[in-house]
Each structure stands twice: as structure tokens, then as C-alpha cells.
MARRO-553465 format. One record per residue: residue in three letters; x, y, z of N, C-alpha, C in turn. Coordinates in steps of 0.2 Angstrom, whole numbers, padded with zeros to 4 digits, always signed. Atoms other than C-alpha are relative to their C-alpha. Layout:
BEGIN
alaXYZXYZXYZ
...
***
This chain:
BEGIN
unk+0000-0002+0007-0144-0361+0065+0000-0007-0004
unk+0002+0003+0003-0149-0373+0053+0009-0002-0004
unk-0005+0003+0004-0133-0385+0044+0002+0002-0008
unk+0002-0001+0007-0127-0378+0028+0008-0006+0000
unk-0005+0004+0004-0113-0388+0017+0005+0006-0001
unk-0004-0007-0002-0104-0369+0016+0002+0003+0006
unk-0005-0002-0007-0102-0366+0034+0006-0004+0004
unk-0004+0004+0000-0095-0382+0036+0006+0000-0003
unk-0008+0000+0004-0081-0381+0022+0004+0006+0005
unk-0005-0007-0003-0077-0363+0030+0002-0002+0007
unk-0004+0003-0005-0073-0371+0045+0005-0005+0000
unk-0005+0005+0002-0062-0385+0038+0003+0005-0005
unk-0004-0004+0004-0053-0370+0029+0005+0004+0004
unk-0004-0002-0006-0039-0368+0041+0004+0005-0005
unk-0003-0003+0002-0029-0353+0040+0007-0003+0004
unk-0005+0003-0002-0010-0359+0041+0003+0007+0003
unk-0004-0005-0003+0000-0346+0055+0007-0001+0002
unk-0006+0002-0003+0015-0355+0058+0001-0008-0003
unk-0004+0005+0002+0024-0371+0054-0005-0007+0005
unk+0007+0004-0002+0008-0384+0058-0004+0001+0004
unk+0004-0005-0004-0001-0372+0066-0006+0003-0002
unk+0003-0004+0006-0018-0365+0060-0006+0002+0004
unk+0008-0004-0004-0034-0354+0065-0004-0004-0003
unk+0009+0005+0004-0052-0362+0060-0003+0006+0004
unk+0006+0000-0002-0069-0354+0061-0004-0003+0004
unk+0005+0002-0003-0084-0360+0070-0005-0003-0004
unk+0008+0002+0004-0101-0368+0063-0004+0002+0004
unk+0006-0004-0004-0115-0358+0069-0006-0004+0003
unk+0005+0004-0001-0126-0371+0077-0006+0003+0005
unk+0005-0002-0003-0136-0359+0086+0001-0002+0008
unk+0000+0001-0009-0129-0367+0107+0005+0006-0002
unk-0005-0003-0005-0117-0361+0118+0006-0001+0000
unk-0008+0004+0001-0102-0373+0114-0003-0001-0006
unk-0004+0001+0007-0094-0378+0099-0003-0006+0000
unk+0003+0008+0004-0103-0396+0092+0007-0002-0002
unk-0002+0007-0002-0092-0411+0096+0005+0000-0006
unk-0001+0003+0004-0093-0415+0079+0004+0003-0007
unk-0003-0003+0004-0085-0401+0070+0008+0001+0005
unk-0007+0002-0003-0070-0403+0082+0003-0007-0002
unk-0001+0008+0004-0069-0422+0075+0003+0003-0009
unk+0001-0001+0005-0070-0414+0059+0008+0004-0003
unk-0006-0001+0000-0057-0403+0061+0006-0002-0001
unk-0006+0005-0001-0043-0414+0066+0001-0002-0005
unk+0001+0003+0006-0048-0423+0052+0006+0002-0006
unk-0002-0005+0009-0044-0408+0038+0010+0001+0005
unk-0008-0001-0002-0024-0404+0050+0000-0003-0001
unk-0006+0007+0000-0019-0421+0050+0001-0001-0008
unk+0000+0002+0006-0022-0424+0033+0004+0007-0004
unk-0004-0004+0002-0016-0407+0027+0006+0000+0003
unk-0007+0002-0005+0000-0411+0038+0004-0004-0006
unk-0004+0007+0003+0001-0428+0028-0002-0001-0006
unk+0002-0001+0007-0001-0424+0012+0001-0008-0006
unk-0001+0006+0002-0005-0442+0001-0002-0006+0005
unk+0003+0007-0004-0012-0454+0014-0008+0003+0002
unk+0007-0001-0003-0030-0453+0021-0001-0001+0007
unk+0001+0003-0009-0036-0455+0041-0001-0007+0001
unk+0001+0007-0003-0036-0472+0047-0005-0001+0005
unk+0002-0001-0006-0041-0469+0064+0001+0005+0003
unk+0000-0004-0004-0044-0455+0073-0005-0001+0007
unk+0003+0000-0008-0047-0454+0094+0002+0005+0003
unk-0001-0008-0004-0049-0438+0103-0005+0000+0007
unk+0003+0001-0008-0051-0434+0119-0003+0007+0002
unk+0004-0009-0001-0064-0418+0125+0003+0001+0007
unk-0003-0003-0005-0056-0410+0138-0005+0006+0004
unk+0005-0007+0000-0066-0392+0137-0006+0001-0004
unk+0004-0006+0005-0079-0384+0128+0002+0003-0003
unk-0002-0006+0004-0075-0371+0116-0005+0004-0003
unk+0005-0005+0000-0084-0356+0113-0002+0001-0008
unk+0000-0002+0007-0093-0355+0096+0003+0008-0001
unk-0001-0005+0000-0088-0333+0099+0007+0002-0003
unk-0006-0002+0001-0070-0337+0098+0003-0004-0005
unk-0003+0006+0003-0059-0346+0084+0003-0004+0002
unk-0004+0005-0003-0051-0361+0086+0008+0000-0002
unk-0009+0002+0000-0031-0364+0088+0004-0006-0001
unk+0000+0008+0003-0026-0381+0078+0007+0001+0001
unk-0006+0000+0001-0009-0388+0079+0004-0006+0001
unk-0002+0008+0002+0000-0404+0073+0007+0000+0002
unk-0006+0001-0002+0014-0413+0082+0000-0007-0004
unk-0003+0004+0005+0021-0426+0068+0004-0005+0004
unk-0002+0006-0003+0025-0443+0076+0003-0003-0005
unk-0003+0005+0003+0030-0454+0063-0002+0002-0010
unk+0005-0001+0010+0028-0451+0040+0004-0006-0005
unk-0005+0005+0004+0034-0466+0032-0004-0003-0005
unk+0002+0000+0008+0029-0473+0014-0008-0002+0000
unk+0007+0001+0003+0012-0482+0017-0004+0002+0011
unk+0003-0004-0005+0010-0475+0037+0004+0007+0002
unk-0002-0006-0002+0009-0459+0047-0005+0002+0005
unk+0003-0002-0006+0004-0452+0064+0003+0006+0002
unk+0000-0007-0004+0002-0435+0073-0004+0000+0004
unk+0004-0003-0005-0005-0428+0087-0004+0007-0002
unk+0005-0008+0003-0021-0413+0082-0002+0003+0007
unk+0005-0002-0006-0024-0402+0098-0003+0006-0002
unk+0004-0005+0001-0037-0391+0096-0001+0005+0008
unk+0001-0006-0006-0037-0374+0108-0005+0008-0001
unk+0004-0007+0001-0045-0358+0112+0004+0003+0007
unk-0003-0001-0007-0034-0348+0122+0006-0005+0003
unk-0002+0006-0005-0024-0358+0136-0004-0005+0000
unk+0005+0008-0002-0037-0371+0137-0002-0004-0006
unk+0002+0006+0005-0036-0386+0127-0008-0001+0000
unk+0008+0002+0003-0054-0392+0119+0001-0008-0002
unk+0000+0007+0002-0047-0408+0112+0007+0000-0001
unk-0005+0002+0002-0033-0419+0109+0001-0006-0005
unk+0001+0009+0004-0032-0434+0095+0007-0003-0004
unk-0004+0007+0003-0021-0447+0091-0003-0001-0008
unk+0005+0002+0007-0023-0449+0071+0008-0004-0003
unk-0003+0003+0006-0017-0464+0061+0000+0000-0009
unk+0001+0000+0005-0015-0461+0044+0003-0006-0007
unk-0001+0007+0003-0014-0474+0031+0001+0000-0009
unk+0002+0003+0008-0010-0476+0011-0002-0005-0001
unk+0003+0008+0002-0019-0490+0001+0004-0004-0001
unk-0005+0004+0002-0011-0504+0000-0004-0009-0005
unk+0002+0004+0003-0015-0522-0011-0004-0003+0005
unk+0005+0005-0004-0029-0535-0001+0005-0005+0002
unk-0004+0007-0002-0019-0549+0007-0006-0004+0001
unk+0007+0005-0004-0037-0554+0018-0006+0006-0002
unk+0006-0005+0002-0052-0547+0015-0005-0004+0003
unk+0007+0001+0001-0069-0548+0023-0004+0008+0006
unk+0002-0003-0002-0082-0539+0031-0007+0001+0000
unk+0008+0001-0001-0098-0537+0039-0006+0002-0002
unk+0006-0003+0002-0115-0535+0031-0006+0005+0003
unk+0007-0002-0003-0130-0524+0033-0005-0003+0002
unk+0005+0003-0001-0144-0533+0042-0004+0004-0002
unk+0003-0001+0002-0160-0528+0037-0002+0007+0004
unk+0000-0007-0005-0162-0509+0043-0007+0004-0005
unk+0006-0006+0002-0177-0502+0029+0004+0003-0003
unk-0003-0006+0004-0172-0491+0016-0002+0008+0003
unk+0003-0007+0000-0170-0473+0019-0009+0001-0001
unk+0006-0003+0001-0185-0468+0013-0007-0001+0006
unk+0004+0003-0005-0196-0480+0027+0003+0002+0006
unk-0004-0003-0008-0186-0471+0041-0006+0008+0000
unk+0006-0004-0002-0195-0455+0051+0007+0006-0002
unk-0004-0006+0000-0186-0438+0047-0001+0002+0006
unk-0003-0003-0007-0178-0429+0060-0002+0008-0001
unk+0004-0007-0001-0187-0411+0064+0008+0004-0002
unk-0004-0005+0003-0167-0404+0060+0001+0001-0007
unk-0001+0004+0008-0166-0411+0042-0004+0006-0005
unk+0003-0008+0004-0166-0394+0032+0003-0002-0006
unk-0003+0003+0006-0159-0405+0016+0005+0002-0002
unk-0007-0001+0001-0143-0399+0019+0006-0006+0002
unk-0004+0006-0003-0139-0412+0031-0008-0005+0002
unk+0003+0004+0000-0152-0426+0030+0001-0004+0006
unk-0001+0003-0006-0156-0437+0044-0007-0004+0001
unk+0008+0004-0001-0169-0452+0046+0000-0005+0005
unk+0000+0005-0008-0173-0462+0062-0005-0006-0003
unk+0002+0006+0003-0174-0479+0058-0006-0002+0006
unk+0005+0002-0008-0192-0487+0068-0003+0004+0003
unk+0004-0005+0000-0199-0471+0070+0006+0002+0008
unk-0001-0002-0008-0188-0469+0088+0002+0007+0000
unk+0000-0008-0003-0187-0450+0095+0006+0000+0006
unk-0005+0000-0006-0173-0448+0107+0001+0007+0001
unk+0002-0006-0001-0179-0432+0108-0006+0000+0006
unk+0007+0001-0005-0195-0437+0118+0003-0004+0008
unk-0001+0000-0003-0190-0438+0134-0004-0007+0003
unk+0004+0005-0001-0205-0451+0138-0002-0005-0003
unk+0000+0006+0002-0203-0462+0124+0008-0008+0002
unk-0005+0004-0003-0194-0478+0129+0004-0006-0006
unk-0003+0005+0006-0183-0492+0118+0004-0003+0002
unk-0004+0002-0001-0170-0503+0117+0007+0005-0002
unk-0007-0002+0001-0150-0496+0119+0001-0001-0008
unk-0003+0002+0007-0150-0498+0099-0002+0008-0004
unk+0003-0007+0003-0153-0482+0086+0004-0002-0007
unk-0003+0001+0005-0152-0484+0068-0001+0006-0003
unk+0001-0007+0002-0150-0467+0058+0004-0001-0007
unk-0001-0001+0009-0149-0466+0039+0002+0008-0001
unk+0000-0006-0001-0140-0450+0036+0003+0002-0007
unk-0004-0001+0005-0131-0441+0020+0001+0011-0001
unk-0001-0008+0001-0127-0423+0014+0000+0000-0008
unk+0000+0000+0010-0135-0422-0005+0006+0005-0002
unk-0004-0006+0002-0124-0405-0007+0009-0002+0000
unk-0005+0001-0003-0107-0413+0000+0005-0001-0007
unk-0003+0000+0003-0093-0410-0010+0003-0009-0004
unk-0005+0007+0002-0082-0427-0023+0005+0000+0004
unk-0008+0001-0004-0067-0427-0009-0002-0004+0005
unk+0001+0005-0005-0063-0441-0001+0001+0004+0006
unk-0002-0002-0008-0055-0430+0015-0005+0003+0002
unk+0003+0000-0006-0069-0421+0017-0008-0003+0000
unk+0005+0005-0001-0082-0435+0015+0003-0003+0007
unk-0002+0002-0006-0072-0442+0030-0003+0007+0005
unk+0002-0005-0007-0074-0424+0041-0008+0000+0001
unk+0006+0002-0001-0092-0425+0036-0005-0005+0004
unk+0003+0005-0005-0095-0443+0043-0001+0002+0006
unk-0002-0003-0005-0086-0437+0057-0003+0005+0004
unk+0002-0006-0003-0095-0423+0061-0008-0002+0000
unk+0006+0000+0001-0112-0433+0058+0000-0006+0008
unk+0003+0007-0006-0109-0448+0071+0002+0002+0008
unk+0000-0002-0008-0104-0437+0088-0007+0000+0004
unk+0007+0000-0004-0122-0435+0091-0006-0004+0003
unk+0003+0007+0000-0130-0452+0093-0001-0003+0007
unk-0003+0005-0005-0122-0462+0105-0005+0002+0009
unk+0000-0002-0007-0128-0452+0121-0008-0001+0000
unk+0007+0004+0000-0147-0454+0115-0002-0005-0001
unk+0001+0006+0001-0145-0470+0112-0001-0003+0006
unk-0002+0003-0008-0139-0475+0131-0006+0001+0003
unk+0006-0001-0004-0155-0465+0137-0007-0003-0002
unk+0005+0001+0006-0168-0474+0125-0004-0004+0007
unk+0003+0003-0003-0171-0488+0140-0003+0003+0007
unk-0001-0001-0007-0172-0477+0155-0006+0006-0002
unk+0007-0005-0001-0191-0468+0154+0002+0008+0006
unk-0003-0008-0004-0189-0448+0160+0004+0001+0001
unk-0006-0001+0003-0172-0447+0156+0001+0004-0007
unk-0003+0000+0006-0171-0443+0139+0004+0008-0003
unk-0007-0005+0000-0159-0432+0129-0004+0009-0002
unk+0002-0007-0001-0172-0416+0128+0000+0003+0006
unk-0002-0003-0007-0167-0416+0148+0007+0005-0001
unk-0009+0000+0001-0147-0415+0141-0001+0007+0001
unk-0002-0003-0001-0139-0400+0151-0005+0006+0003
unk+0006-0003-0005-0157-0394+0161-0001-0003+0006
unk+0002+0006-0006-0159-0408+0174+0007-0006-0001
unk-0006+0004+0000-0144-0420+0166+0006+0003-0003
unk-0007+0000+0002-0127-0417+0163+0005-0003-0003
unk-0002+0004+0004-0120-0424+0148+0004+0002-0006
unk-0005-0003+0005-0105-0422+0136+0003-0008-0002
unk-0006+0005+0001-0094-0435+0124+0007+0003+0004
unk-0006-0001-0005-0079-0438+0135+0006-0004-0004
unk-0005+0003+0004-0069-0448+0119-0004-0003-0004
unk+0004+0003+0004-0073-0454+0103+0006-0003-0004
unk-0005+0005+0005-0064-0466+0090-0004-0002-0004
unk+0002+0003+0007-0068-0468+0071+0006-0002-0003
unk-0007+0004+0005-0058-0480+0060-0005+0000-0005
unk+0004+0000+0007-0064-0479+0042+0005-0005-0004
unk-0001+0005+0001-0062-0494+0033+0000+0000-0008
unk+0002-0001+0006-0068-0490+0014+0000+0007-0002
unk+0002-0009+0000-0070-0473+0005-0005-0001-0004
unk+0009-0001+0002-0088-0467+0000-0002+0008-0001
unk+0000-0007+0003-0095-0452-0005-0006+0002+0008
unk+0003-0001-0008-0103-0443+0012-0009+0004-0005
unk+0008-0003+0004-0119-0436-0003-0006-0008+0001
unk+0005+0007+0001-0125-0455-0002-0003+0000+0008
unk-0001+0003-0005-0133-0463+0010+0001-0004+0004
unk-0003+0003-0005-0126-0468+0026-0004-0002+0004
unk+0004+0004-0004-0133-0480+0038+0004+0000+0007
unk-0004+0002-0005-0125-0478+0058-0005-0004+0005
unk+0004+0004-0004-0130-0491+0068+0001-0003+0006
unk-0002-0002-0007-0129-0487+0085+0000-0007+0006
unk+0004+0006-0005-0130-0500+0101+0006+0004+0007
unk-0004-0004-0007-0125-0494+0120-0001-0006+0006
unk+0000+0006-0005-0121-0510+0128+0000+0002+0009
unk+0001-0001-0009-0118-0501+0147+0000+0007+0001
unk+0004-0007-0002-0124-0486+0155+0001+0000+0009
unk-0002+0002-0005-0116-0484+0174+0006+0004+0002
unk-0006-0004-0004-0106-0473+0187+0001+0006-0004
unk+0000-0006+0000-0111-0458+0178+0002+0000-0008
unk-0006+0002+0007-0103-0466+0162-0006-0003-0003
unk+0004+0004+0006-0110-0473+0146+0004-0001-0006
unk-0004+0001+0007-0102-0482+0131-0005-0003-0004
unk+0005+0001+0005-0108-0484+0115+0006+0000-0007
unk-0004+0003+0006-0103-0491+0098-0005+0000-0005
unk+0005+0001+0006-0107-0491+0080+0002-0001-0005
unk-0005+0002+0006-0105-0497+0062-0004+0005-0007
unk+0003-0005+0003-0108-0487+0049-0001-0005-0010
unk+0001+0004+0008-0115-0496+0031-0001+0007-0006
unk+0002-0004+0007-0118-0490+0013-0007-0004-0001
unk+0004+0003+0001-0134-0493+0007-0001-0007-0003
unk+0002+0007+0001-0130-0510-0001+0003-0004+0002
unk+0000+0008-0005-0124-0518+0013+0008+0002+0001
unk-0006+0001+0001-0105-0514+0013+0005+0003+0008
unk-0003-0002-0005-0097-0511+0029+0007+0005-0002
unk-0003-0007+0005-0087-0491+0026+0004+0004+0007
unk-0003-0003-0004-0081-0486+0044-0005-0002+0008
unk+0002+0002-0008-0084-0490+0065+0002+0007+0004
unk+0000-0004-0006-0087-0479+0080+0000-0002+0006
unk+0001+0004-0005-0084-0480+0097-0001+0006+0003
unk+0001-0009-0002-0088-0463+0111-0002-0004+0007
unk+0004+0004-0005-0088-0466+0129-0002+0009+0002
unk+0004-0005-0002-0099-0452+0137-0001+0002+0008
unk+0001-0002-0007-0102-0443+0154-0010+0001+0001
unk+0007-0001+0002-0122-0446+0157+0000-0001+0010
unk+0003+0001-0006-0128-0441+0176-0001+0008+0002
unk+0004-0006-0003-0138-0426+0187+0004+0005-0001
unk-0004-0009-0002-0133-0409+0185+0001+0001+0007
unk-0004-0002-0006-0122-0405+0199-0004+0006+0000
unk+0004-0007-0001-0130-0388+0207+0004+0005-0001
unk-0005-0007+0003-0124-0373+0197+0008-0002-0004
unk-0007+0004+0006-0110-0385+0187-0005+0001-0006
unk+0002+0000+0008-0110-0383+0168+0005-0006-0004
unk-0007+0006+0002-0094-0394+0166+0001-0005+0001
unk-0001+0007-0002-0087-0410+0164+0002+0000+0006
***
């Protein structure tokens, strides 16, 4: 099913059951499991509804299981530490007895500049000169920088991926402009790692190859509006033992370095009759 900006929020509209305990929704993406990126997203809206007045810092989760779009999710915050400009929890997302995820989240108030710098955008092309992505139903935009396909199994490139993305409809909230990014850069990393390796690619994913994120980690540096366009600018330094890491930074359109990712991934042969990590 097609990405609305509505089914999103209804999924980051946790019902509270208990004492930082909450049910959540699903997003209908039309698979089998639950998209990555709206369990990133997730965590996101708990820790932050937990810690009421700080924003995410860093969040790092670890995929465990699957989760069935059929069933809802069962969120629930263990509170490490809440002091005046930090704070930390633990967000494990469930279904059932079986954990789906687990994330470490730092949360941070602003504080005045002591040092200040940070890295620019090299020249990546405006949006506009990028190639739309076949999903891009103008809810959730998406442009592949260089025309690359990581779709086309028999197109070949370098470990790199530039992707221009935004959400015109996306609410003025900084929290959930952050679950937004969140939710937009799970997807990347694993076609990126395949781009160098001809008849591999990620339209094989989960037919002939077997591949899931196995941890991801986003620090958000700046705040931004998630309606703009974003620039993630992907690169997959090593691919190996079944494993593949991969890294990104994410720009504003004038240059402004807004937040990094990092995701290491499980990329190797479908085991005969495995579906799982």
C-alpha cells in the first residue's frame, strides 16, 4: 500500500496501558513484516513522550524479530537516567513474547555552542535533476540521485547512493520530523552494498537472498522540517561473511549537515526453507 502522512501519525499515536507502556498500530505497506522504519520511528515517539522537553540525540536498535503488520505492537520504556540537559531509556518494541526490537535512546536539551563545525554537502544535483523512484506517490517523495536503480538486479555501480527525499504533507513538529527521517533512511543501506556485485540486487531480497537490518544508529545533529528536502548520502565501505555495513549523512538542501546514520545488515543466500535472521 502506497505511504500516506495519516497512516504514519496513526501509528506514532501510542495508546498509553500502563505506566510507560503503550499499544501502536501498524502502517500498511502491503509485505509480510512490519517495515524497519516505522519501528525506528516508533521508539522515537516513546522515548520522547517518556521524556517530556528534550528531543532524541541518538537512537540505536537492535532487530531481533519481525513483527507481523496483523498484530499490534507492544512499546515499553525503561528510564535510565532524566537530568536537566540529559536523558536515557531503553524502548523495546514486542508482539507477544517476542521482542522485534530493542533501542538505547539518548535524549538531549539544547544547549549554547562552545565548538561549532560541520560538514558540507558536495555537489549531489538538485532534487529536481535526480530520477523518481517508481514508489513516490507525493506523499512520501523519493529521487535517486545519477539515475541508479537498486531495484534492477543487473544494473551495476559503485557502494555509494545518493537519495533526495522529503514528505511535502509532514506535519511543523520537530518529534515527528525526527520519526519521519527515521522511518525514511532504514531502507537504503542494504541496496547500496549490492550495487557493486552484478545479479545480486535487491529485487532478489528475500526470493534467492536473505536480507534484513540487524542494527541501525541515527544521531540528529540539527532540527529541520522533514517537508523539505533531504539529501541521504549513503556509502557501504564493506560487504563480507554474510554481513554488510553501511553509513550515511544526511544534508539539507544548502549544504548543512542535519543528522548521520549507520546500519549493519545480514546480506547472504537464502538458507532452504529459512525466512529468518
Amino acid at each position: 500500500m502506497p505511504f500516506t502522512i495519516e497512516a504514519f501519525l496513526d501509528a506514532l499515536d501510542l495508546k498509553e496501558v500502563g505506566t510507560d507502556r503503550y499499544t501502536a498500530g501498524n502502517i500498511d505497506t502491503g509485505h509480510f513484516v512490519v517495515f524497519g522504519g516505522q519501528l525506528l520511528a516508533q521508539s522515537i515517539a516513546a522515548a520522547r513522550f517518556a521524556e517530556q522537553g528534550k528531543s532524541v540525540k541518538t537512537l540505536h536498535t537492535v532487530f531481533a524479530r519481525a513483527g507481523s503488520p496483523a498484530e499490534p505492537m507492544q512499546i515499553s520504556v525503561e528510564r535510565l537516567h532524566s537530568g536537566r540537559s540529559l536523558a536515557s531509556c531503553t524502548v523495546t518494541i514486542s508482539q507477544g513474547e517476542q521482542v522485534c526490537t530493542r533501542s538505547m535512546v539518548l535524549l538531549s536539551a539544547d544547549e549554547p555552542d562552545f565548538i561549532r563545525h560541520g560538514d558540507r554537502l558536495t555537489d549531489a544535483g538538485p532534487p529536481a535533476a535526480a530520477s523518481r523512484r517508481r514508489e513516490d506517490n507525493g506523499e512520501w517523495e523519493v529521487r535517486i540521485v545519477d539515475g541508479a536503480d537498486i531495484d534492477d538486479p543487473l544494473a551495476v555501480g559503485p557502494a555509494r547512493l545518493g537519495v533526495w527525499t522529503r514528505f511535502p504533507n509532514a506535519p511543523d513538529d520537530p518529534a515527528t520530523a525526527q520519526a519521519l527521517l527515521a522511518y525514511a533512511t532504514d531502507g537504503f543501506l542494504i541496496g547500496t552494498a549490492m550495487r557493486p556485485h552484478r545479479g545480486v540486487g535487491q529485487s532478489l531480497a528475500h526470493r534467492t537472498i536473505s536480507s534484513g537490518v540487524l542494527s541501525h544508529t541515527i544521531t540528529f545533529h540539527e532540527p529541520f522540517s522533514a517537508a523539505d528536502w533531504l539529501l541521504l548520502s549513503h556509502s557501504s565501505p564493506y560487504a563480507g561473511r554474510g554481513r554488510s555495513y553501511g553509513r550515511a549523512d544526511v544534508f539539507a538542501e544548502d549544504g548543512r549537515l542535519l543528522a548521520s546514520f549507520v546500519q549493519d545488515n545480514m546480506i547472504r543466500a537464502m538458507p532452504k526453507g529459512a525466512t529468518g535472521l
